[in-house]
N, C-alpha and C positions, 0 to 999 in steps of 0.2 A: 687395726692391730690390737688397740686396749682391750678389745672384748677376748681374744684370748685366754692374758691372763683369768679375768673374772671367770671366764666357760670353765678355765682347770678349775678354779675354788668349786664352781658349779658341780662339773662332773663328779668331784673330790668327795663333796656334800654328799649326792645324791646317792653315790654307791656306799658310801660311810652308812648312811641311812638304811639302804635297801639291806646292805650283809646285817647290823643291828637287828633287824624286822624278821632276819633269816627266809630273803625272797632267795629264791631260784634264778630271777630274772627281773630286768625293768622292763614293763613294757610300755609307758607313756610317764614322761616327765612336764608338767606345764609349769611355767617360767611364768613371774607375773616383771613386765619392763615395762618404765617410766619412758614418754617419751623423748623427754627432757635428759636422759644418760644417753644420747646422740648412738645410740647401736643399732647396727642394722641386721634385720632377721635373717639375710641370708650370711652373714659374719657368722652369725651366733648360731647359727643351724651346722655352718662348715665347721667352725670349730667343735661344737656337741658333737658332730661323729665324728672327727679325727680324734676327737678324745678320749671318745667312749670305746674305740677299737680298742678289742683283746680284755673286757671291763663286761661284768652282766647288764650294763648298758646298752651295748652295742646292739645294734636295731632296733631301738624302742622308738617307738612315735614323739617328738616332739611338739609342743603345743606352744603357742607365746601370746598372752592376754596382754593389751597396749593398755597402759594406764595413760590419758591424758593429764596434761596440767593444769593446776588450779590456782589461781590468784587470791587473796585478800584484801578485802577492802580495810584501810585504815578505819574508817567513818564508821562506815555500819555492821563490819563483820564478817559481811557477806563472801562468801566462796563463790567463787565462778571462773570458766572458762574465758582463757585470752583470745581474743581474734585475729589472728591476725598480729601488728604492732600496734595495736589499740589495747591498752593496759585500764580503760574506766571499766570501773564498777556496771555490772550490770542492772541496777539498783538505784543509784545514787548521783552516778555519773562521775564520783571521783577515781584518782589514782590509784589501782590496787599492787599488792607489792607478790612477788614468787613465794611460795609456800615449797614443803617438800614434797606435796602432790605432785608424781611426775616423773620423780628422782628416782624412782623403785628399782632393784632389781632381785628378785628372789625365787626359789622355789616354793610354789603358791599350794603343787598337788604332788604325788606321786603314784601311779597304778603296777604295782607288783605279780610275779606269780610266786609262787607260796609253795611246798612241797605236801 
């Protein structure tokens, strides 16, 4: 039910944006989500069209780009992919800690029509 809210700020955004640009219509919005903000695409797709109804939204293609997470190595730097519950360094072999790779959730694109 969290994704809701966010989908209103979302929807809110994107037509704030499209009437700005003086579009006629949206006709594709892509979302870029962390997969680390625990949302799930078919949440955020029900919510995108319950929201977008009666809005130059409504029936536009949605798109949602998965940002994986990225760790930190203390030691050497290194960014990399968690496996798993296995948190070492890909590199180094030490402990790496959560970065805010992951945490995203944004409007990334939007495809308008124009009069």
């Amino acid at each position: 039910m969290h994704e809701y809210h966010v989908m209103e700020k979302i929807v809110r955004t994107a037509e704030e944006t499209a009437k700005r640009s003086n579009a006629l219509k949206v006709l594709k919005v892509s979302l870029a989500v962390g997969k680390l903000t625990g949302f799930e695409d078919g949440s955020i797709r029900l919510y995108f069209e319950t929201l977008a109804k009666g809005t130059i939204l409504e029936g536009s293609e949605l798109f949602i780009r998965h940002i994986e997470p990225k760790f930190k190595c203390a030691s050497c730097d290194t960014l990399f992919d968690c496996k798993g519950s296995n948190f070492a360094c890909t590199k180094c072999g030490q402990p790496g800690s959560p970065t805010e790779i992951g945490k995203e959730f944004y409007i990334e694109d939007m495809e308008i029509e124009s009069p």
